[in-house]
N, C-alpha and C positions, 0 to 999 in steps of 0.2 A: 562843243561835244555833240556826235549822233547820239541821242538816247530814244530808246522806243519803250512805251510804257505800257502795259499790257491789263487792260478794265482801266474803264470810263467814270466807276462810281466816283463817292462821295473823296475816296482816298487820291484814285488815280488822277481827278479832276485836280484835287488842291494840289499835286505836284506836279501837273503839269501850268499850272498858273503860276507855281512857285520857279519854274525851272523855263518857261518861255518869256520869260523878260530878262534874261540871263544870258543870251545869245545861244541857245541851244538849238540846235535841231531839232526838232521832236515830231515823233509818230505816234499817235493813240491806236491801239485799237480794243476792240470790245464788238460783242454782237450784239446791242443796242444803238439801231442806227438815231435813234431819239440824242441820246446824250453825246454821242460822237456831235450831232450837229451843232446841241449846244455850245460844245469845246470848241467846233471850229467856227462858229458865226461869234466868238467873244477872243478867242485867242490863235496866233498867227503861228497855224501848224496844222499837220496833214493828220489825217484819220483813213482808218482802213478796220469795214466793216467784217465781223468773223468772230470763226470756234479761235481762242487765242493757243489752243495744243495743234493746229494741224497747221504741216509745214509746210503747204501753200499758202496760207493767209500770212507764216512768218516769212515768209521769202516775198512777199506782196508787200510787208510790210518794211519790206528794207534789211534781212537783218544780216544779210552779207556781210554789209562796210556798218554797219551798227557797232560804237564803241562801248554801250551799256544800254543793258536789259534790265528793267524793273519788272516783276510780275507782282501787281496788288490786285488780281482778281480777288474775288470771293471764296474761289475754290481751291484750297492747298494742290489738287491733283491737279489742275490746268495748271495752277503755278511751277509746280513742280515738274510735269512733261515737258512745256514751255522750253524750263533750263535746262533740260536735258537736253531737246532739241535742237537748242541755242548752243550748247556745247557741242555736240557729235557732228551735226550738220553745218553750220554756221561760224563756229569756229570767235563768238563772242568775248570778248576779256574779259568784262564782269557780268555779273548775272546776279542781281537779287529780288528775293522771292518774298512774301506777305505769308508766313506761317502760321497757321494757327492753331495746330493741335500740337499737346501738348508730346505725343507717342513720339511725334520724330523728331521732337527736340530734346527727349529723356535719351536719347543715343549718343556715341562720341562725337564730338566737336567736327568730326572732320565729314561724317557719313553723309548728310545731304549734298556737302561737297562731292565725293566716290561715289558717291550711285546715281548724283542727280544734276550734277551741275552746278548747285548752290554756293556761290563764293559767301555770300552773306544772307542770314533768314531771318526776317525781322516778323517780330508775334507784337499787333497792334494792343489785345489784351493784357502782353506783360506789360507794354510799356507804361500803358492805363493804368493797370496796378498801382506798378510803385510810386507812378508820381502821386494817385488820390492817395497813397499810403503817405506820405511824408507831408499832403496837407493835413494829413489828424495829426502827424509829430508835432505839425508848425500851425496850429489853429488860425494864426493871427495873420498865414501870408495870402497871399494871392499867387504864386509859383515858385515853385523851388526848383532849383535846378542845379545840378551833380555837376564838375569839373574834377578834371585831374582825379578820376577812379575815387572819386569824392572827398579828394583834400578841398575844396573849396567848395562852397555854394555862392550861387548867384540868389537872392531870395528879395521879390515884390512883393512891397503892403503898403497898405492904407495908412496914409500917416493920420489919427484920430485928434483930437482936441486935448485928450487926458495925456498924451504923450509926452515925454520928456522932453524931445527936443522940437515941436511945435513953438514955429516963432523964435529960435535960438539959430544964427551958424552954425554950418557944418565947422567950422574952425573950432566950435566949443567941443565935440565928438571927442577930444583925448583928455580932457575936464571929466567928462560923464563913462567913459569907457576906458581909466589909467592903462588897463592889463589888457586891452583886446584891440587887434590889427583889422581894423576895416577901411574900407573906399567906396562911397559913393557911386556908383556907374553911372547913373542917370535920375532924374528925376521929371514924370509927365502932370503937369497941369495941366488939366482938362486931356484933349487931343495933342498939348505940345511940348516938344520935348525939351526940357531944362539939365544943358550940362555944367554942372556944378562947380562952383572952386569955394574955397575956404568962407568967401562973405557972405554964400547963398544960406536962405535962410528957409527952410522946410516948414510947410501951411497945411493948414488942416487939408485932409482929403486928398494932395500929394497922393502920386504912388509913385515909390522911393525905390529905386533896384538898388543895392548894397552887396558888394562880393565881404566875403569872410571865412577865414579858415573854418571846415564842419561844425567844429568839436564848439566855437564861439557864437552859432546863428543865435541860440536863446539867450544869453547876454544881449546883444543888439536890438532884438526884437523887444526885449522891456522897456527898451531906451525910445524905440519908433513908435509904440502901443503900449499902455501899461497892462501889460497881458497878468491876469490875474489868477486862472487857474489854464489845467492842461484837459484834455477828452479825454473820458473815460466811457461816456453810451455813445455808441452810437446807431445810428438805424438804417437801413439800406432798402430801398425802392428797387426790385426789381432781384431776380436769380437767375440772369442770364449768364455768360461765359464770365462778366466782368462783376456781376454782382456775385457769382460765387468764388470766383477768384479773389477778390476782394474778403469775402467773409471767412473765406479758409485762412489767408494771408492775416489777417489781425485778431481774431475770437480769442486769441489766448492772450491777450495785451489790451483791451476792451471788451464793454458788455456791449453786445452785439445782439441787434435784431433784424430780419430779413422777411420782407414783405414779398411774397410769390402770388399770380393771380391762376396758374396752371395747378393744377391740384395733382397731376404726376410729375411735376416739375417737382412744386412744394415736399412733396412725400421723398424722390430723389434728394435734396437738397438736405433734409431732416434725417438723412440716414449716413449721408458725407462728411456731414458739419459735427462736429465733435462738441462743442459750447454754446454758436450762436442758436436764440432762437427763430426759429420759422415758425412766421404766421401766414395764414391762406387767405389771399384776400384781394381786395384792387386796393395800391397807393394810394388812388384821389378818392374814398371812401371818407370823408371825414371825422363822423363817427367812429370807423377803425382806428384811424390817428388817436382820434380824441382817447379810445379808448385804453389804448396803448402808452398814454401820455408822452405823445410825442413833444409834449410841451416840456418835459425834461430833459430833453435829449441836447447833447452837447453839439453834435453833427447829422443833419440828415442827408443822407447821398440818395437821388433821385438817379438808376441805373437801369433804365428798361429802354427797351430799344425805339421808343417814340417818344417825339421831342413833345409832344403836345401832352401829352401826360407827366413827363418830367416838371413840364413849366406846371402843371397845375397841380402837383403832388408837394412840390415843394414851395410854392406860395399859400397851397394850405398851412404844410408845415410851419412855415415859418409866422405864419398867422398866429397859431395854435402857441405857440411859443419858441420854435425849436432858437436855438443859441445860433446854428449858422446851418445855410443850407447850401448846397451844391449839387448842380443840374448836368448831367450828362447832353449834348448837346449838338447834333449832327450839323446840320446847317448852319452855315455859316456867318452869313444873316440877322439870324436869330442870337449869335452870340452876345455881338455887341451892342444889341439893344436892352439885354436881360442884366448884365453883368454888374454888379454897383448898385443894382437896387436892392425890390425883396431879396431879389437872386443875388449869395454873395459872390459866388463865384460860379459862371458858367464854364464847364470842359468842353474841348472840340477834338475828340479823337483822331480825326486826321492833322489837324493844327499838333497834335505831341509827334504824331508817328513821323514828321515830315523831316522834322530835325534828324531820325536816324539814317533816313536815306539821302540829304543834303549832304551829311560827313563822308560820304562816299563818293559822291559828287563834285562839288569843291576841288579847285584847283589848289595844287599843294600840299603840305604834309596835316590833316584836318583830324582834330582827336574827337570833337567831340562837336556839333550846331545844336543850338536851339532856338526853336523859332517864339518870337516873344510878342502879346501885343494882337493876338490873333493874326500873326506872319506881316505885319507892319514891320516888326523890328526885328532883331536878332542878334543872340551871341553865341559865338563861338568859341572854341580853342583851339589855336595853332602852332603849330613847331616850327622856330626861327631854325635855320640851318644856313651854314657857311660859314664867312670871317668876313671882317671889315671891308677885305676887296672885293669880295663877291655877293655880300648881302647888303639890303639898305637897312637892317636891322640887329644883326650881332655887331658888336664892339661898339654900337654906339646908345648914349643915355638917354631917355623915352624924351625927354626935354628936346632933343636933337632931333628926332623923328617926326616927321611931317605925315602925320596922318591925313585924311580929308578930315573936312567938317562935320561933323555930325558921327563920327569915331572916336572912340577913344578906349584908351588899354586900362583896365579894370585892375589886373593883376597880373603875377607871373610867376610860376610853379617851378621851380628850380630842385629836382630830387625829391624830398620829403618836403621841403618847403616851400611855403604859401609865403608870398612879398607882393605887397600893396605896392604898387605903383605912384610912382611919385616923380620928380622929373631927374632925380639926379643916378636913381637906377640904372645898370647900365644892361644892355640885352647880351647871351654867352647864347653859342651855336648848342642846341640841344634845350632850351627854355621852353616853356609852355606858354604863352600869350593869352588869356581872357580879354578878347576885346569886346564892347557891346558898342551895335550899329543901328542906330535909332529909326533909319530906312535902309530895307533890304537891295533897294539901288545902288546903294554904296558899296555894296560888298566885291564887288569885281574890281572896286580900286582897290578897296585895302587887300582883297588877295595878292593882286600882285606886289604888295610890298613884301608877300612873303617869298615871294621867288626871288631861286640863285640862279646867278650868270652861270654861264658856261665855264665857268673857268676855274667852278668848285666842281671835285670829283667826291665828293665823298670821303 
């Protein structure tokens, strides 16, 4: 596929590394001829230096026979002219855009479409949200992740020592669990990845991915961790877009505090905020902590836009006492060096946003990617279509299906229903498939096992 991607940052970079080892085409551009070079002396694809709104630099950049337009500037209105231009001019299929305020996404569904071109608008801060929102639901995971309009989670955690099943078979799971439908998807010791069957046996420090109907994750998670109590403080480093998104999003369902070092920021934030409180201050103040007893705090979220204050806001914290911290985390780099230690869990906001533009990408009918592992791995969900003679996957039983190595189907969403995966399953045209793929190389084979022949109409 042509895709041309339009900013060179932190966003646009990780997808075009995500998407040139994929057999794409791809064109970056950005008026930062710095980073454009970086992209092209590491990865094998063209750059074209420029304003990404004026439609010489998008005719420079290809975008004639261009089959998809990504705009992840930084600027909704470059984004935004971009797709328009791509549309009127250029005559583009898809076109999606990196939104970020919230004014033109409170409109009907369809408006950035009709005025702008925007087949799809992805806002990096919602997506930030909700998933730090469902680590305070899920204390004890390392990610969670929605399937099937959220009948299903995918959800990683640290298997600990107190755990139930530490040192037990997966085969015992329906002993410890009578009432609840789970599957194992993978299991990584250390950096490698362990695909499960009945006699493996789950070690301390494992990180375990398990799909399970929503409404069952806390059942399973007592069984992986004996999770003991749930969040009720928490504290939030920083009041930027995603720290106050975040504290408007939960202050009515926890006690919430929010550390601001802008004192018109802070004053802003204390007149928005309905319950949380606002304090004025810097994060890595240690005596502010102390004084604040962050040592009681169930969750500390380190949310300010520097990764070097993050790291060291939340190693205080966690010094100080805090229960669990969590590091917002731009570089990528820095991720997996942090992750597992004081730091329990580091975020990489383009590592979340990347999955919602891969579902649009992907060949095939694609409901839902997420990139897992810091974009090492990945799962997604796919819709089987056709019949026995024209698919390699309806009408026949998962046992039958030759996935590659290092694949395998989690689950399978049938309607209302969540069905673990097992071998004597059989796959019906209109299923939803959770497969999880322990390297994202693999993924252009198992796509095509989702494709129909020619000889299914519909």
């Amino acid at each position: 596929m042509k895709i041309t991607i339009l900013g060179a940052g932190r966003v646009g970079g990780s997808v075009a590394e995500n998407l040139v080892s994929e057999t794409n085409d791809i064109t970056v551009v950005d008026s930062d001829p710095e980073r454009l070079k970086y992209l092209q002396d590491r990865f094998d694809l063209r750059t074209v230096c420029g304003n990404a709104a004026e439609p010489r630099i998008l005719r420079q950049a290809g975008l004639e026979d261009t089959e998809m337009l990504l705009a992840v500037t930084p600027s909704d209105a470059v984004n935004m002219v971009a797709c328009q231009l791509a549309k009127t001019m250029f005559n583009v299929p898809t076109k999606i855009a990196r939104i970020r305020s919230t004014d033109f996404r409170r409109h009907d569904p369809d408006f950035l479409a009709q005025h702008f071109g925007i087949d799809f608008a992805i806002s990096p801060e919602d997506i930030l949200t909700q998933r730090l929102r469902q680590l305070l639901e899920h204390p004890e995971a390392l990610q969670v992740l929605d399937f099937a309009d959220g009948k299903a989670r995918l959800v990683a955690m640290r298997a600990r020592a107190d755990g139930l099943l530490v040192g037990c078979p997966l085969c015992d799971l329906p002993k410890h669990l009578p009432k609840v439908d789970i599957r194992v998807a993978a299991i990584y010791r250390g950096n490698r990845a362990v695909f499960p069957d009945g006699d493996t046996v789950v070690a301390e420090d494992d990180e375990v991915f398990f799909i399970a109907p929503s409404e069952q994750i806390r059942l399973v998670a007592r069984e992986l961790r004996n999770v003991d109590r749930s969040v009720r403080r928490v504290m939030i480093a920083g009041g930027g877009n995603v720290g106050y998104r975040l504290a408007r999003t939960i202050e009515n369902d926890f006690q919430v505090k929010l550390i601001e070092a802008n004192p018109a920021r802070a004053e802003w934030l204390a007149q928005k905020l309905q319950k949380a409180l606002v304090l004025r201050g810097e994060a890595t103040d240690e005596d502010l902590l102390d004084d604040e007893n962050v040592g009681e705090i169930d969750v500390f979220l380190a949310l300010t836009n520097d990764d070097e204050d993050n790291i060291m806001s939340s190693l205080l914290a966690k010094k100080i006492g805090a229960r669990k911290v969590i590091a917002l985390i731009n570089r990528g780099s820095y991720v997996d060096l942090l992750q597992g230690g004081k730091i329990d869990i580091a975020v990489s906001p383009s590592q979340m946003m990347i999955g919602s533009l891969l579902a649009h990408i992907r060949r095939g009918d694609m409901a839902t990617v997420h990139s897992l592992r810091h974009g090492a791995a990945e799962a997604f969900e796919a819709v089987a279509h056709g019949d026995a003679k024209t698919s390699r996957l309806v009408g026949r039983r998962l046992g039958q299906i030759n996935f590659p190595a290092g694949a395998s189907v989690g689950a399978l969403v049938r309607g209302d229903q969540v069905l673990m995966a097992h071998h004597d399953l059989e796959v019906r045209s209109g299923d939803h498939l959770i497969v999880f793929v322990a390297n994202r190389r693999l993924v252009p084979k198992v796509e095509k096992m989702f494709e129909v022949s020619f000889g299914f109409w519909g």
